[in-house]
C-alpha positions in Angstrom: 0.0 0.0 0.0 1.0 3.1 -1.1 1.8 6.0 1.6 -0.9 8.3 0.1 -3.6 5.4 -0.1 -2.5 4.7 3.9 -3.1 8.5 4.8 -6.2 8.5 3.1 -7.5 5.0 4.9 -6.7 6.6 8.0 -8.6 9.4 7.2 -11.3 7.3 5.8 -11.5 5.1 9.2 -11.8 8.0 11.5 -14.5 10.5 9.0 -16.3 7.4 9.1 -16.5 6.8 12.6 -17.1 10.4 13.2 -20.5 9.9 10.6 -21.4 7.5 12.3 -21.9 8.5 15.5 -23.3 11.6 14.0 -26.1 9.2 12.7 -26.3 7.7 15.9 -26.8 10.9 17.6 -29.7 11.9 15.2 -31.2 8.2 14.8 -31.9 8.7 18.9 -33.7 11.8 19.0 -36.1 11.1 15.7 -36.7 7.6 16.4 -36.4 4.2 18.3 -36.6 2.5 15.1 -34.0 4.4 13.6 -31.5 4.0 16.1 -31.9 0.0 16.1 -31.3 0.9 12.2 -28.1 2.7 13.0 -26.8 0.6 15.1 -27.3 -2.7 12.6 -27.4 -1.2 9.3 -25.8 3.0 9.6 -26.5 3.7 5.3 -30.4 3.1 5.5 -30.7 5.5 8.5 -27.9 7.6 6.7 -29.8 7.8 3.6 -33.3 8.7 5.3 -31.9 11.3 7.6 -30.2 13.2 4.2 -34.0 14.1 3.3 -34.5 16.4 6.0 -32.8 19.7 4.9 -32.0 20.5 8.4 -29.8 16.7 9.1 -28.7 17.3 5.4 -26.5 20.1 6.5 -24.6 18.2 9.1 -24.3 15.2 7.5 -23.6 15.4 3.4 -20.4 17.3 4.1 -19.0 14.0 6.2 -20.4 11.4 4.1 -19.1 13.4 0.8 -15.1 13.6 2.7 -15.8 9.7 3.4 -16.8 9.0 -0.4 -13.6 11.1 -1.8 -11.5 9.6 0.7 -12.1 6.1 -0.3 -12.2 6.7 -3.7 -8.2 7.4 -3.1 -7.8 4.5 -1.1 -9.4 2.8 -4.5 -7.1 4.1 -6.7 -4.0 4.0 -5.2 -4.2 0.6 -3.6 
């Protein structure tokens, strides 16, 4: 592995975790249901929080760094 593509995993490990307890946080306060999501499956309670504008804003901006950062990862690996 390539010193860029390690950078960029590390990168990639810790945005993710960061999103994910993000989606944690907001799966709790909207709904049991979601959280048991979040906790078993984080993209489908990722991918339902994005429709609300106000989540959106907090949220796309991680998930975007985590996408480009493992798209590096991909290519240089």
């Amino acid at each position: 592995m390539q010193p860029v593509a390690a950078v960029s995993l590390v990168f990639t490990m810790v945005l993710s975790a960061v999103l994910w307890i993000q989606v944690l946080r907001l799966s709790v306060a909207e709904s049991t249901g979601l959280t048991v999501l979040a906790i078993l499956c984080p993209p489908i309670p990722l991918a339902l929080l994005l429709f609300d504008s106000h989540h959106r804003q907090r949220l796309l901006p991680l998930a975007v760094l985590v996408a480009g950062f493992s798209s590096i990862v991909a290519i240089y690996s």
